[in-house]
C-alpha positions in Angstrom: 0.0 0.0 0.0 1.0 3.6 -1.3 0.8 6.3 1.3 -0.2 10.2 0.0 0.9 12.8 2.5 1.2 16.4 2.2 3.7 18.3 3.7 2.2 21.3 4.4 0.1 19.8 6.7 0.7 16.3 7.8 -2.7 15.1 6.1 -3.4 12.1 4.2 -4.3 12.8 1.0 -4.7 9.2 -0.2 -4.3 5.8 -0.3 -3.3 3.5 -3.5 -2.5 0.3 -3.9 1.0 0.8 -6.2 3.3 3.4 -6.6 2.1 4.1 -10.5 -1.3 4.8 -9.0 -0.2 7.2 -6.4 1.7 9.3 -9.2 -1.2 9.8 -11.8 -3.2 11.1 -8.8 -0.6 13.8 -7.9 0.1 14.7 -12.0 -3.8 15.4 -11.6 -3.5 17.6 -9.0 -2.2 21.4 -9.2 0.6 20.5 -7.1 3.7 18.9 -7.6 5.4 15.6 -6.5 7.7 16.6 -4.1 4.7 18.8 -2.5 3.8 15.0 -0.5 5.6 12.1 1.5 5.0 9.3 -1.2 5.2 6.4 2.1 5.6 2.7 1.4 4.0 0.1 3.8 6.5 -2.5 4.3 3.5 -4.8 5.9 6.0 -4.6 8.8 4.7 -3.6 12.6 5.8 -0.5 13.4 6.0 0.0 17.0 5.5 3.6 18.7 8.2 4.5 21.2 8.0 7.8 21.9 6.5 8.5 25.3 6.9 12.0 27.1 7.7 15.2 25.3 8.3 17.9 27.5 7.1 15.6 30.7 3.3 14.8 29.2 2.6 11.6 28.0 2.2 11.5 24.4 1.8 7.9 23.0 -0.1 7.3 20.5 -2.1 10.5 21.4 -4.2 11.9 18.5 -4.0 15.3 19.3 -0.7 15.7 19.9 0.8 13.7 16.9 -1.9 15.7 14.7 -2.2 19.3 16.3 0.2 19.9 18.8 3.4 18.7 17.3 2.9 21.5 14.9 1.3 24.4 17.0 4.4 23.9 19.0 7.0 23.8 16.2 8.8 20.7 17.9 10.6 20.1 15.3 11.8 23.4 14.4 13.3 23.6 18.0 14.0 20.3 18.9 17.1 20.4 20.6 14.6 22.8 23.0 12.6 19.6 23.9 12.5 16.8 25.8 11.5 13.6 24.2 11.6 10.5 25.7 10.9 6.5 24.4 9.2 3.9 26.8 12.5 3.2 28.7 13.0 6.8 29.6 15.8 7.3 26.9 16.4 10.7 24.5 15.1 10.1 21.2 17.0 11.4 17.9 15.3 14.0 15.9 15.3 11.4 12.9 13.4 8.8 15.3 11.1 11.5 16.3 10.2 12.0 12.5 9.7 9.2 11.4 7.3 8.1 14.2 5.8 11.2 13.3 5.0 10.1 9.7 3.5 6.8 11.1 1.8 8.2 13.8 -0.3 10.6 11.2 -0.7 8.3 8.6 -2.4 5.8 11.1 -4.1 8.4 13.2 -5.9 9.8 9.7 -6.7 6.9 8.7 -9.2 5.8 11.4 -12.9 5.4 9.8 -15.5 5.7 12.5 -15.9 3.6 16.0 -15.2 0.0 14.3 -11.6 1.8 12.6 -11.5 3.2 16.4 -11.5 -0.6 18.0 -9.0 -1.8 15.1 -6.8 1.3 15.8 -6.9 0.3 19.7 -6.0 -3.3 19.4 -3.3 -2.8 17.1 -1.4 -0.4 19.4 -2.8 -2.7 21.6 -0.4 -5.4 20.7 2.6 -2.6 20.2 2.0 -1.4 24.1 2.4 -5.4 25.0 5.8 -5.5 22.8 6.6 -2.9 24.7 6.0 -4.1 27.9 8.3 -7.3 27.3 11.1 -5.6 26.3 10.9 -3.8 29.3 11.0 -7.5 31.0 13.5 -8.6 29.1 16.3 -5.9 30.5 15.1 -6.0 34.0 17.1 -8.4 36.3 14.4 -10.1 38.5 15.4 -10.5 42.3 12.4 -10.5 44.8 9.8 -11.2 42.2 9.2 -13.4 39.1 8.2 -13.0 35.4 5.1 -15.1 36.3 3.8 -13.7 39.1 3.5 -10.1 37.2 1.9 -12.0 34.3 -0.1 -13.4 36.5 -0.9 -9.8 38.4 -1.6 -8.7 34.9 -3.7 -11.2 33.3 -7.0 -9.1 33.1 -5.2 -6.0 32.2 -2.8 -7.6 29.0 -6.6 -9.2 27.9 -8.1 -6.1 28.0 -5.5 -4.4 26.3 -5.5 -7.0 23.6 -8.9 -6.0 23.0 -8.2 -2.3 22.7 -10.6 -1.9 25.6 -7.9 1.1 27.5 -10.6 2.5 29.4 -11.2 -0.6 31.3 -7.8 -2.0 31.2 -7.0 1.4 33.5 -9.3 0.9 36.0 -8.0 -2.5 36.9 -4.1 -1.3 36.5 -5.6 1.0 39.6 -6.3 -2.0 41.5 -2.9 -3.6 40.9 -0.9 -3.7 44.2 2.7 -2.4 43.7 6.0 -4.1 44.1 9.4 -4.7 43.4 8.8 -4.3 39.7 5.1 -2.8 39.0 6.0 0.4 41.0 3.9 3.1 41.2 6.4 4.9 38.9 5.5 2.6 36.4 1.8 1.9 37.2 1.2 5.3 36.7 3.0 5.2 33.3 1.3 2.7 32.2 -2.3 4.0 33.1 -1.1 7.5 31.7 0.2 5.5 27.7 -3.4 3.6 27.7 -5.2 7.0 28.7 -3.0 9.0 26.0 -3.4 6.3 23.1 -7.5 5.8 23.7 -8.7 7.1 20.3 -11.9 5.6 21.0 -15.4 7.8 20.6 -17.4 6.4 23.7 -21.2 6.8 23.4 -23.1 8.8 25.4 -27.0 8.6 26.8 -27.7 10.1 23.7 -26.2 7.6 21.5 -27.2 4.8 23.5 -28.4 2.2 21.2 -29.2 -0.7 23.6 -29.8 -1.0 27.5 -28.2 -3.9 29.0 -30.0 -4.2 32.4 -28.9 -7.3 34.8 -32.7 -7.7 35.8 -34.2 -8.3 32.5 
């Protein structure tokens, strides 16, 4: 798949399904080729690092990664910033770009609540990456890799299912220790709350009642 982006304003312009494609729509536009980012997906997953800019969590986070990043010329002053990946390391300005480019090509291309759910569960299953690799460099002393998988059953299935909101309020209810400190209980609750592009309904646009005493 063929990715359309234009420069001026981080928009998706289009999708196409080979490069040929993607070039006769641009020659029939007013503008020229090297007005867009002609991306390539490399059917490869492409996980999103980038966690805190200036001390707010920002993963995944719609507005930022579409608005903010922009209103608040990041990357004309990025040595001016502080931008930090899951593990709490500085991330290069080329990393930062390029997760940019991913970020607003997956962010735009969300259609309605289903391409919410399918937007949640994929990052979703990047959060869970994530949260292995963090496993994988921490030496375990006074607790084990299965007792946190086990403390964090419900959580990793809700997450799996995109379902943030609810994953959160049972990451509240998990009791800290040697490695799920509150440091990083909080983190976690704070990346779910940042990446939850999901529209919930309201009373309004309630379309079913689910009631235990029916």
């Amino acid at each position: 798949m063929i990715y359309i982006i234009k420069k001026t304003n981080w928009m998706l312009q289009g999708t196409f399904s080979n490069l040929r494609d993607a070039k006769n729509w641009i020659a029939k536009t007013p503008f020229a080729e090297n007005d867009f980012y002609i991306l390539k997906d490399l059917n490869m997953k492409y996980i999103s690092r980038i966690v805190y800019v200036d001390g707010k969590c920002v993963y995944n986070n719609k507005t930022f990664w579409t608005t903010d990043v922009f209103k608040n010329k990041i990357l004309d002053n990025y040595t001016e910033h502080e931008v930090l990946d899951f593990m709490g390391k500085p991330v290069v300005k080329d990393r930062f770009e390029i997760e940019l480019n991913e970020n607003i090509t997956r962010l735009n291309s969300i259609d309605g609540v289903a391409g919410e759910v399918d937007y949640n569960i994929a990052i979703g299953d990047e959060f869970i990456s994530l949260f292995r690799e963090e496993c994988i460099f921490t030496d375990f002393q006074t607790v084990t890799p299965l007792e946190i998988a086990q403390k964090l059953l419900t959580v990793i299935s809700l997450v799996q299912t995109g379902s943030f909101r609810e994953a959160k309020i049972i990451l509240k209810t998990v009791e800290p220790d040697a490695f799920l400190t509150t440091e990083r209980l909080k983190k976690y609750e704070d990346m779910l709350d940042a990446a939850d592009v999901i529209t919930y309904a309201t009373k309004e646009d309630f379309f079913y009642t689910a009631n235990a005493d029916a």
